[in-house]
N, C-alpha and C positions, 0 to 999 in steps of 0.2 A: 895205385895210380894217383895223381897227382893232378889237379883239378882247378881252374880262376873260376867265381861266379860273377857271373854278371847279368845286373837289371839297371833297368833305365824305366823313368817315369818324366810326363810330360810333366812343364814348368807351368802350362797353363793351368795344370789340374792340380790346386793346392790340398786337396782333399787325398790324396794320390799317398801312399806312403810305399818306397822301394822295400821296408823291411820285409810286406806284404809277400814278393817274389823270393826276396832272401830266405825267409822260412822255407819255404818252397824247395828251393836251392841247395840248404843244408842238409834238409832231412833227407831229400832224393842221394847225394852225394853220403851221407853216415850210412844210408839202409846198404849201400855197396863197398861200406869202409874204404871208401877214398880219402886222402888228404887233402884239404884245402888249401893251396897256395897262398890266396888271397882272392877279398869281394872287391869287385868294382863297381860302382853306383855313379850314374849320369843323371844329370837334371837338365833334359833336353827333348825338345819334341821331336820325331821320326825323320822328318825333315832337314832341321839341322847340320851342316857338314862338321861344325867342331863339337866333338868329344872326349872332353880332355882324359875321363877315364878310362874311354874303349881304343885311345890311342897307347895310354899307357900300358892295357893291358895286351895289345897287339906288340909291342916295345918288351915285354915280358915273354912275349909267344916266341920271339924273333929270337930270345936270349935261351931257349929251351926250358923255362924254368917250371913247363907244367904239362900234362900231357893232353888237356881236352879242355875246351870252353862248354862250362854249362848255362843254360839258360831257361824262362819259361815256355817263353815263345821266339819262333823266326822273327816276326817284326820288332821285339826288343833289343834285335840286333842288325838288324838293317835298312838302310831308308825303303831302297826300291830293291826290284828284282834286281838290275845290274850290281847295284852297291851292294848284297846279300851275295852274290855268287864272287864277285873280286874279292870282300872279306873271306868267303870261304877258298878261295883259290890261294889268299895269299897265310890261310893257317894250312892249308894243304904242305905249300911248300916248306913250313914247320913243323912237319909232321905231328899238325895240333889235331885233336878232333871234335867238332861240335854236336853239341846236344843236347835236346829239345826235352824237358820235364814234360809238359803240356799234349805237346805233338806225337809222344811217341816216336823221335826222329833222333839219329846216329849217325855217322857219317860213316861209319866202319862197316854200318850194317847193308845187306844187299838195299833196302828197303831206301836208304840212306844216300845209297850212290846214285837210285834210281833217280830223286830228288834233283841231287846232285844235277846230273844230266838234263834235267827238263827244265834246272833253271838256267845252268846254261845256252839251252838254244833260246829260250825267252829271253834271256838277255841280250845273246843276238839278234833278235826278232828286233828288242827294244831299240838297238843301237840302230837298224837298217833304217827304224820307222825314225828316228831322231834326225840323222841324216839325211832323209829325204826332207823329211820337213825345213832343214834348215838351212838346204839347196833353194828350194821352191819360195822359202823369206828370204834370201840372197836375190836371187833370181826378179822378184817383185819391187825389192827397194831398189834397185841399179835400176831399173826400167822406170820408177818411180823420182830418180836422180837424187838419192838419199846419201848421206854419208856412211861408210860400214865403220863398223867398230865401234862399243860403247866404252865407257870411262873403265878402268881398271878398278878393282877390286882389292883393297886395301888389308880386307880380312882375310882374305884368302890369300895373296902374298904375304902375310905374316906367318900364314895356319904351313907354306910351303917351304919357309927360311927355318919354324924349328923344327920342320922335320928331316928337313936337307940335314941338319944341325945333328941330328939325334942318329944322323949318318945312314939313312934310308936314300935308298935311287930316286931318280926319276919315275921310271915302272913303277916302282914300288908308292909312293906320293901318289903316283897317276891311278895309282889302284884303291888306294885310302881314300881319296878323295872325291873318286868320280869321273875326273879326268885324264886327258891322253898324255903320253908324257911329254908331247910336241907343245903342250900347253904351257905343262911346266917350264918346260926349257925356255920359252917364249917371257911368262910370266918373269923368272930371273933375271933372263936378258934387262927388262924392261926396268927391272931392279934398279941392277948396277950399272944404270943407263941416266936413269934419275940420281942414282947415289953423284955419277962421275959430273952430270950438270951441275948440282947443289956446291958440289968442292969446288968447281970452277968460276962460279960466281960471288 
């Protein structure tokens, strides 16, 4: 079998060294004589939406070129419960499988799916609670005679043009990154909306 590793360490914590997980990484992967495709190493806290190595090596998963993602821990690989279950949703449909040194976790395994399952209704859960609350600040500022909408996001329309670029959907974007793909679609528009002003003036 054929294997990416990946570890990510926060940028706040200069003390932090990724080799730490790599070792980790290696040896879990040699004691089961897997090949190692290639290591990925992020320098970025949990939070963060760009990561240019665990983009690449999702851009690697998408091209088939390895059969499982290993790692030490679930949080090395995802910000929240929603962003953990969409990464994992979207190496499903590559028929990638992840897996946890630390955890004791496989996605293959019954134990694994079971996971699986519980973080997607959590993530549901998260999405309903997100929702309501963002009715209810909707709801407040109109009655409050506020303007809606804040300034567009400048990183984030860039983080969506190279991944439109690297020939990923909408869905697919909306799943990388957190959001819907109505967003995206939105955010574009809003693109070559600006681009089309700029040329005109």
């Amino acid at each position: 079998m054929k294997v990416a590793l990946y570890a990510r360490v926060s940028q706040a914590d200069k003390d932090q060294d990724p080799e730490n997980q790599l070792i980790k990484l290696r040896n879990f992967a040699q004691s089961y004589n897997w090949e190692i495709y290639q290591e990925y190493v992020d320098y970025a806290s949990g939070s963060q939406a760009s990561r240019p190595a665990l983009d690449r090596m999702l851009s690697d998963a998408r091209a088939h070129r390895f059969n499982a993602v290993v790692v030490v821990r679930l949080d090395r690989i995802g910000r929240s419960v929603r962003n953990l279950h969409n990464l994992l949703l979207e190496l499903h449909r590559f028929n990638v499988d992840l897996i946890c040194t630390d955890q004791d976790i496989n996605t293959w395994s019954p134990t694994g799916k079971l996971i699986f399952t519980i973080l997607g209704t959590i993530s549901e859960f998260e999405l309903v609670l997100i929702r309501d609350r963002t009715k209810d600040g909707l709801v407040r500022a109109l009655a409050q005679g506020k303007r809606l909408g804040g300034p567009p996001n400048p990183a984030r329309t860039e983080e969506i043009l190279r991944l439109r670029a690297e020939g990923l959907t909408l869905r697919e974007i909306g799943r990388r990154l957190g959001i819907s793909h109505q967003g995206v679609k939105q955010r574009l528009r809003r693109h070559r909306l600006q681009n089309r002003v700029s040329k005109s003036t």
